[in-house]
C-alpha positions in Angstrom: -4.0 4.6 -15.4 -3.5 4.7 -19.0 -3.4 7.5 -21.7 -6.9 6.6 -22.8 -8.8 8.7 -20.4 -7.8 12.0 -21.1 -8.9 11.6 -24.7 -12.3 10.8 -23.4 -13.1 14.3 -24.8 -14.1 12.7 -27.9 -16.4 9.9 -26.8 -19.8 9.7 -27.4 -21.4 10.3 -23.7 -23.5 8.0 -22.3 -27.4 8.9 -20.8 -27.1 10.3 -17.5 -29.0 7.6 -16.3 -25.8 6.2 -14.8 -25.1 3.7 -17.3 -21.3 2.6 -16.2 -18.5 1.6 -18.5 -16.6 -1.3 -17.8 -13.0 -0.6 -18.5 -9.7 -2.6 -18.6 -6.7 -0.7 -18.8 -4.1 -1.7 -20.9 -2.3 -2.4 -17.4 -4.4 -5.5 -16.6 -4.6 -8.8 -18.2 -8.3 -9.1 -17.4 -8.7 -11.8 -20.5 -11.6 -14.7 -19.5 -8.5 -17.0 -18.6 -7.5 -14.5 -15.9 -10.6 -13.5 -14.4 -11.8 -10.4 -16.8 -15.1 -9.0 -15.6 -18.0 -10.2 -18.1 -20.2 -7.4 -19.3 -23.9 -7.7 -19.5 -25.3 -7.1 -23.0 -26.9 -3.9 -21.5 -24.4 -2.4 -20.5 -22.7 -2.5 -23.9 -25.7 -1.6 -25.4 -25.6 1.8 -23.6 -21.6 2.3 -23.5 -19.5 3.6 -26.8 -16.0 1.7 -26.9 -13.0 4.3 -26.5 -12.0 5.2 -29.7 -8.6 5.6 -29.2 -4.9 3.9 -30.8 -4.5 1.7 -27.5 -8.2 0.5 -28.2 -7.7 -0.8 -31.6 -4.4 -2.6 -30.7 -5.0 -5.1 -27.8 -3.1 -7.9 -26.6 -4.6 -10.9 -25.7 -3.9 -10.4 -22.3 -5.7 -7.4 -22.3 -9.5 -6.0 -22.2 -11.7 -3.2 -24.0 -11.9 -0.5 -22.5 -14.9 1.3 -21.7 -16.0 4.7 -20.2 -19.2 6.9 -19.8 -17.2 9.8 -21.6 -17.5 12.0 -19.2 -15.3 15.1 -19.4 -15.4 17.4 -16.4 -13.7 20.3 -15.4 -11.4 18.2 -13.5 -10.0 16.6 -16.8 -9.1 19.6 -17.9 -5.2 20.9 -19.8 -6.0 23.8 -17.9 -3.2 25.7 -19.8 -3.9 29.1 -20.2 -5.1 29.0 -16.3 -1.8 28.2 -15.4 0.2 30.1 -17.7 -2.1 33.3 -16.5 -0.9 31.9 -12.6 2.4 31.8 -13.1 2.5 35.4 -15.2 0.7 37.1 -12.3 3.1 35.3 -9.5 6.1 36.7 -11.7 4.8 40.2 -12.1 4.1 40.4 -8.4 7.6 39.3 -7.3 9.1 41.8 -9.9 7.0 45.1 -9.3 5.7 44.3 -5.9 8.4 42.5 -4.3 11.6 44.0 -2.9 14.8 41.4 -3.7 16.8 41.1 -0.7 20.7 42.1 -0.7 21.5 38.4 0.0 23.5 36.9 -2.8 23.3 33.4 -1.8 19.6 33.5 -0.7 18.6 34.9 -4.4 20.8 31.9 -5.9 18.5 29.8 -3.8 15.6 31.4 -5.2 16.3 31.9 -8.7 16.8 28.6 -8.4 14.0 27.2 -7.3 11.8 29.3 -9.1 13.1 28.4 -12.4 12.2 24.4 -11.5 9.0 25.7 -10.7 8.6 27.2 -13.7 9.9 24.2 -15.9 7.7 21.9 -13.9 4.1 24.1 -14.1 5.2 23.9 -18.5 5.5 20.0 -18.1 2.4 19.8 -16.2 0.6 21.4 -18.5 2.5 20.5 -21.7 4.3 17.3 -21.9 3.5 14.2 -23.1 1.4 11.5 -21.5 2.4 8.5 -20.0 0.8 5.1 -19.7 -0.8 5.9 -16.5 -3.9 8.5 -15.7 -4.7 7.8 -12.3 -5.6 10.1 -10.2 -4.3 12.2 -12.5 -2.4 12.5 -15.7 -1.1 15.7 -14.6 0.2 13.9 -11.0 2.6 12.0 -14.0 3.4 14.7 -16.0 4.8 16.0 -12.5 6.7 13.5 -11.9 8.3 13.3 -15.4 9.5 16.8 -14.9 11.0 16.3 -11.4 12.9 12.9 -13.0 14.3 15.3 -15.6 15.3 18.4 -12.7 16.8 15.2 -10.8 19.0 14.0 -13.8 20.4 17.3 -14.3 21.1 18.0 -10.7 23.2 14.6 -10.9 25.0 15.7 -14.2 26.1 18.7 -12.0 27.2 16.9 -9.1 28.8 14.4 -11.7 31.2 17.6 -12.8 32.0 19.3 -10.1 35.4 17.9 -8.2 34.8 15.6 -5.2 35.2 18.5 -2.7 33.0 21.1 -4.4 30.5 18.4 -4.8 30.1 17.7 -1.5 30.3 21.1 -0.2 27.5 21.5 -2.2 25.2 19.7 -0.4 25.3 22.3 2.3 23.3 25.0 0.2 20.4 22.5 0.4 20.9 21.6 4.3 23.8 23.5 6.0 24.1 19.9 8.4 25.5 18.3 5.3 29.3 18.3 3.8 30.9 16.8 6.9 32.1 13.1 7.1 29.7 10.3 8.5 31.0 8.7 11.9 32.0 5.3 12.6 29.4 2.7 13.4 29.9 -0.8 14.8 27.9 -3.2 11.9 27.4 -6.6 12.4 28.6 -7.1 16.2 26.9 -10.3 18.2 25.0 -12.2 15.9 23.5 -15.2 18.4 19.9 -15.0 18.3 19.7 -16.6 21.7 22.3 -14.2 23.8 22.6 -16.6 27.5 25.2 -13.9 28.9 22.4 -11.7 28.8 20.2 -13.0 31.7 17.9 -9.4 31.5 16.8 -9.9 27.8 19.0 -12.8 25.9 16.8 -12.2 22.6 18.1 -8.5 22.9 19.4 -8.9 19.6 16.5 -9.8 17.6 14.9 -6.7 19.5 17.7 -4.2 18.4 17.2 -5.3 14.6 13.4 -4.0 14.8 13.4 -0.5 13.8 12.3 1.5 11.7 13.7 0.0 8.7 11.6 -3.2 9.1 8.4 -0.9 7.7 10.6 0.1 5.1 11.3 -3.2 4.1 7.7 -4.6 3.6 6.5 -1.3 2.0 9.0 -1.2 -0.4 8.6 -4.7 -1.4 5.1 -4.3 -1.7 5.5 -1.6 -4.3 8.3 -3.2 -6.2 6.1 -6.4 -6.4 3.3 -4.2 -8.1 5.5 -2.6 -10.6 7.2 -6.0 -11.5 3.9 -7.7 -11.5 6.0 -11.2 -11.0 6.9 -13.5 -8.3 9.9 -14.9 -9.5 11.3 -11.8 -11.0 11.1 -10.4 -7.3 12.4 -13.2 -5.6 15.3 -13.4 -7.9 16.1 -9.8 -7.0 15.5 -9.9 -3.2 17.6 -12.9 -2.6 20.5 -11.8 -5.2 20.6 -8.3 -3.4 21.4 -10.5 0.0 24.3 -11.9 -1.9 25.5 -8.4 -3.4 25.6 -7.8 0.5 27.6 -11.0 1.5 29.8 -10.2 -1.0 30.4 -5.9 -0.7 30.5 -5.9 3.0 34.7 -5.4 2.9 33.3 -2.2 1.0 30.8 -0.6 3.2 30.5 -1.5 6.5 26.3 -0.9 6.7 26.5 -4.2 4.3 27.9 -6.1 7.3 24.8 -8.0 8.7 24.3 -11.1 11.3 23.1 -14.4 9.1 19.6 -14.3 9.9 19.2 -10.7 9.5 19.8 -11.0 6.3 17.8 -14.8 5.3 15.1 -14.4 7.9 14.7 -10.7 8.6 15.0 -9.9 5.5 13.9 -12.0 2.9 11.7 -14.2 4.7 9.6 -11.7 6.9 10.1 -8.3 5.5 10.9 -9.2 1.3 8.4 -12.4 1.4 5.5 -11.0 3.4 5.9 -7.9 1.1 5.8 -9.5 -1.9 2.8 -12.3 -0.5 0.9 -8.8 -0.1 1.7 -7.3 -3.4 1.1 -10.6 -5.0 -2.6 -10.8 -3.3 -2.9 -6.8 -4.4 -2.4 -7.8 -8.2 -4.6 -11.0 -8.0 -7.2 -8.5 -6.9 -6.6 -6.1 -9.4 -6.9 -8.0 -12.2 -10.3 -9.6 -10.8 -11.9 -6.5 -9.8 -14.5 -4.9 -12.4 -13.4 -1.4 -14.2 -16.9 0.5 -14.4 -16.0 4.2 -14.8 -18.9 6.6 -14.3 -19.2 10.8 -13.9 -19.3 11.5 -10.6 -22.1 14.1 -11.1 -24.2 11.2 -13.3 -24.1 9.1 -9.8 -27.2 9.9 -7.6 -26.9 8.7 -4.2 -23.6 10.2 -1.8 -22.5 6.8 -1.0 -22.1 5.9 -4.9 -20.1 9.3 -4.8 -17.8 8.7 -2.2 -16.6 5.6 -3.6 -16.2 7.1 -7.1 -13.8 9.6 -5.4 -12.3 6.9 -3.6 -11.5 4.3 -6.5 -10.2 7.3 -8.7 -6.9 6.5 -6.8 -6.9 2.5 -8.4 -5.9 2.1 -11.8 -8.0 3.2 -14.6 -7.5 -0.3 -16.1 -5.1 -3.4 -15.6 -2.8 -5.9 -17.3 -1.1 -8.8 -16.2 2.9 -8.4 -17.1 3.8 -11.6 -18.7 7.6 -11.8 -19.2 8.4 -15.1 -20.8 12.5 -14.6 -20.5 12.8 -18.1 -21.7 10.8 -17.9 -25.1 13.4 -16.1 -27.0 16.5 -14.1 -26.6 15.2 -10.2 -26.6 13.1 -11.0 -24.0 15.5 -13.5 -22.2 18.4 -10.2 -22.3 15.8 -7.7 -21.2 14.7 -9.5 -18.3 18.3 -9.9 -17.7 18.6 -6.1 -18.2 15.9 -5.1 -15.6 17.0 -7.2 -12.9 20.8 -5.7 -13.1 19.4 -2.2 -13.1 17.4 -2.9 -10.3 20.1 -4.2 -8.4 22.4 -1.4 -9.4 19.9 1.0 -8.0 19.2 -0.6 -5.1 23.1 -0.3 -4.8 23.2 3.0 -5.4 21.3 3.9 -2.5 23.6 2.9 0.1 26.9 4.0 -2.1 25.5 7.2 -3.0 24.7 7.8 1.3 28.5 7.0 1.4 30.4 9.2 -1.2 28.0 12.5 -0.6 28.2 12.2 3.4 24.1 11.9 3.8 22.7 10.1 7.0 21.1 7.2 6.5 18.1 9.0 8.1 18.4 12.2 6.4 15.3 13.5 4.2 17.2 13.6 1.2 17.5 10.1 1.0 13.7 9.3 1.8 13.0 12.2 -0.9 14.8 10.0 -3.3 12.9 6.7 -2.2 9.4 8.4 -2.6 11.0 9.8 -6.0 11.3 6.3 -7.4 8.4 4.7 -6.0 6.5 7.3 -8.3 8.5 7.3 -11.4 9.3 3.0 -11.3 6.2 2.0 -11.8 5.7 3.9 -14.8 8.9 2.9 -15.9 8.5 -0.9 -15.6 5.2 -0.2 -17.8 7.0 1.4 -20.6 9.9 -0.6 -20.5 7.3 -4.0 -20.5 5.5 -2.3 -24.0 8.5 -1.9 -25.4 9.7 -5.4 -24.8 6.4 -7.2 -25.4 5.1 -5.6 -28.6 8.1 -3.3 -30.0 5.8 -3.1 -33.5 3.4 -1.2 -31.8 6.0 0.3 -29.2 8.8 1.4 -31.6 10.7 3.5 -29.3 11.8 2.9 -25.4 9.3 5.5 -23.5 10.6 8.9 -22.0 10.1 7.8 -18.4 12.1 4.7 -18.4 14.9 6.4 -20.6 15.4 9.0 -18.0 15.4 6.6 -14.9 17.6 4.0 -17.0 19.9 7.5 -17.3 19.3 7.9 -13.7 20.6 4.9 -12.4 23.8 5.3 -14.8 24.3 8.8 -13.4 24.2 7.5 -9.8 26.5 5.3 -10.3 29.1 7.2 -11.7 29.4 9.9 -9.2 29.8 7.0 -7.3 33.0 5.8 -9.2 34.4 9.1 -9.1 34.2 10.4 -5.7 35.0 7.2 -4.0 36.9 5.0 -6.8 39.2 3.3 -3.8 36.5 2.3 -1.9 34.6 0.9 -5.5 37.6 -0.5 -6.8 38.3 -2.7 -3.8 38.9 -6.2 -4.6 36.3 -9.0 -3.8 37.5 -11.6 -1.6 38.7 -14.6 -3.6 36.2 -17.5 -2.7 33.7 -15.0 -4.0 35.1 -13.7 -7.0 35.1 -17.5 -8.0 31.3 -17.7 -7.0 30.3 -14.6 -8.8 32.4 -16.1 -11.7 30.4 -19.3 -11.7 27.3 -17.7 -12.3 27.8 -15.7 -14.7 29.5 -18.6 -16.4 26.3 -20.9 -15.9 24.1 -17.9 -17.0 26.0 -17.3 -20.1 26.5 -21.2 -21.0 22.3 -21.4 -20.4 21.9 -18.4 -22.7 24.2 -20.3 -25.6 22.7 -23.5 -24.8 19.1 -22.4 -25.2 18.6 -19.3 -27.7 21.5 -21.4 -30.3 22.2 -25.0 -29.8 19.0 -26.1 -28.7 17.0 -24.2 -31.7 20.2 -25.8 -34.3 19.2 -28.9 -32.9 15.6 -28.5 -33.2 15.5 -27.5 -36.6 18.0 -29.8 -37.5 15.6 -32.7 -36.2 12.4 -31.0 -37.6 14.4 -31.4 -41.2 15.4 -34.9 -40.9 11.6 -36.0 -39.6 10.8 -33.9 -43.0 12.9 -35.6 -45.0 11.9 -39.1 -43.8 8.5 -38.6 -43.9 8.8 -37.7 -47.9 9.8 -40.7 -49.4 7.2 -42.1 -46.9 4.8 -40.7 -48.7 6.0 -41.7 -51.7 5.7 -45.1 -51.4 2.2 -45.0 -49.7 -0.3 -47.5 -52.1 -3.3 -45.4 -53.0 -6.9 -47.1 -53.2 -6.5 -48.3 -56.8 -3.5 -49.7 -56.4 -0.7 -47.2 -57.3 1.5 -46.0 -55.2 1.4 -41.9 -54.5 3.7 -39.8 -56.7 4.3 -36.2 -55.9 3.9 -34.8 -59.5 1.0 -32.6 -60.1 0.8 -33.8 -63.5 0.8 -37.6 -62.5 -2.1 -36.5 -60.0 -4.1 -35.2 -62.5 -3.6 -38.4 -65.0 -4.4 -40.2 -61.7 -8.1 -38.6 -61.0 -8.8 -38.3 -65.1 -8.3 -41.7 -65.0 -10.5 -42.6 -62.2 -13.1 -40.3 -63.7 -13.1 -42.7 -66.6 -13.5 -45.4 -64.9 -16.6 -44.0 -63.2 -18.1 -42.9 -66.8 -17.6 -46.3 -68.1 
């Protein structure tokens, strides 16, 4: 998954003897400590180390990478294929095709065709990300529909709150009407005795579809976050955005252990236990990348084809927030805009009139399960080495824009409903967090470094005149002239000639 393996163009290849490549992607800390396949002095005999800029800067918590050098048709740019696609579909539809009379029908389509053609040019022509599994173009793809998505928002973020919503219906006519009342919350005993047919009917009505949901997504925020405590932090601080926003929207209105048991326990917990056991076997598992035609036997092929869809290579994500203050405010920074987009979700259902169950918002799920990972990988470069990463990369900027976006069309069309006040008891518990997290940050990052250097000069000082006073061999006592040191050893040097 990273940009070294469409340069492979340029390696030297390998015999066809199927001689494998290990390989580490600079997405896996695969360093001895943390389990880093060993290669057997054969195999790097017979394999030519990728010669690319990733290659000659590594972390330590990352390995070489390796590759056969294969470079099949299915590598390919493939640019003037497509451009000569896209030419012939446009000629066809303007000589061959007759344009219907409907004026709203050819808005549609002019539309959509000029996204498609926007996306087959960043397919084929923008720049790489970190990742190139399967595919780089499946990333490209998905940078391009990350930009088409930030500039339908910046439309939707000027238009008034009725035209915006009306709007909706040219991309399902069952949208642009207000959402019904629904009854949140309701009997929360887990144990219901007045229900003699079923009294654990209320456990049972909680079990829907969203329980799936849950787990899945936990399981593939865990692998873009790559850290327990980071996730936990954000699952059980979302519960609490809950608790507190409930007097907002209704759908935040849950029974107690829907929320700690349900939720973060079964769903959240098992999700991440999964995604944690997923990484742990990522960053164990050897990267040997071979040419499918230079494997002989079908089996060998298959699973080829089948691993293709893992991660070219693998690094551990090692966030230290607490070793100094860039990191400390950029783990900070990633947890808030995760929260604010797991917001967003449910606000965004709200102002714009969309069904919880509606396509649209599963569209938008599936859009950020493909473009957050990348993101989290770009935005962890840029905080971890930001010599080597000078500038925040292109996918995180736009989702980072994104989220912002959301958000604001939020505050716009509904600003009564965003502006309502929190409850007092927990506008004092929100303020005493944020008080302990900012008196932590001053404590650590300023007066505990004063008073560490502080101490480290005293201990310098005293240990000086320490020094100073410690007798030497012949007698004298140490003196921290140069010139005195050199009278010192001419003199013992006499002493030895005579």
């Amino acid at each position: 998954m990273t940009k070294s393996e469409p340069k492979r163009s340029g390696l030297a290849a390998v015999n066809a003897a199927g001689k494998c490549a290990t390989s580490a992607e600079p997405d896996d800390d695969v360093s001895a400590e943390s389990g880093c396949p060993s290669q057997s002095a054969h195999v790097k005999a017979n394999v030519m180390k990728q010669p690319s800029r990733e290659s000659t800067h590594r972390r330590n918590t990352e390995c070489e990478v390796y590759d056969d050098g294969t470079n099949t048709f299915f590598w390919r740019a493939h640019t003037v294929t497509v451009l000569f696609i896209l030419t012939c579909a446009l000629v066809y539809v303007t000589l061959l095709e007759e344009t219907p009379q409907d004026t709203t029908y050819n808005a549609k389509r002019g539309i959509v065709a000029s996204i498609l053609v926007f996306l087959c040019f960043g397919v084929t022509q923008a720049k790489d990300g970190p990742f190139t599994r399967p595919h780089p173009a499946y990333w490209r793809f998905w940078l391009c529909v990350t930009v088409v998505y930030e500039l339908f928002l910046i439309f939707i973020l000027f238009q008034t709150v009725h035209d915006g919503r009306q709007f909706m219906k040219y991309i399902d006519p069952k949208l642009g009407v207000p959402l019904p009342e629904r009854d949140y919350g309701g009997n929360c005993l887990m144990y219901d005795p007045g229900n003699t047919t079923d009294p654990f009917h209320n456990i049972w009505d909680k079990i829907d579809g969203f329980v799936p949901a849950h787990f899945l997504g936990w399981y593939i925020k865990t692998l873009m976050i790559r850290d327990w405590w980071m996730c936990m932090i954000i699952s059980v601080m979302f519960e609490f955005l809950e608790y507190s926003l409930e007097h907002q929207l209704p759908n935040f209105s849950e029974c107690w252990w829907d929320h700690w048991i349900m939720d973060v326990l079964v769903c959240n917990g098992l999700g991440i236990y999964c995604g944690m056991k997923t990484l742990a076997w990522l960053s164990m598992k050897p990267y040997q990348w071979q040419g499918l035609w230079n494997i002989l036997t079908y089996k060998g092929k298959i699973k080829r084809i089948a691993f293709q869809f893992t991660p070219y290579s693998w690094v551990k994500f090692e966030w230290k927030p607490a070793s100094n203050l860039r990191r400390w405010l950029a783990v900070l920074g990633i947890i808030f805009m995760f929260l604010l987009a797991e917001l967003n979700t449910f606000y965004l259902k709200f102002v714009l009139w969309m069904p919880p169950e509606h396509y649209l918002v599963l569209l938008r799920l599936v859009f950020f399960v493909n473009v957050g990972g990348v993101a989290m990988r770009e935005i962890y470069d840029f905080m971890d080495d930001p010599k080597f990463h000078k500038k925040l990369g292109q996918q995180a900027w736009l989702v980072a824009a994104i989220t912002v976006t959301e958000f604001l069309i939020v505050v716009k069309y509904d600003p009564n409903t965003i502006m309502l006040p929190l409850p007092f008891f927990i506008t004092q518990c929100w303020f005493l967090g944020i008080v302990l997290i900012f008196g932590w940050t001053v404590w650590r990052f300023f007066f505990r470094d004063i008073t560490l250097r502080y101490k480290e000069t005293r201990q310098r000082k005293q240990e000086v005149p320490a020094d100073r006073d410690r007798p030497l061999g012949n007698g004298s006592t140490a003196t921290p002239s140069g010139r005195s040191k050199l009278n010192g050893s001419s003199e013992t040097v006499r002493q030895r000639k005579s």
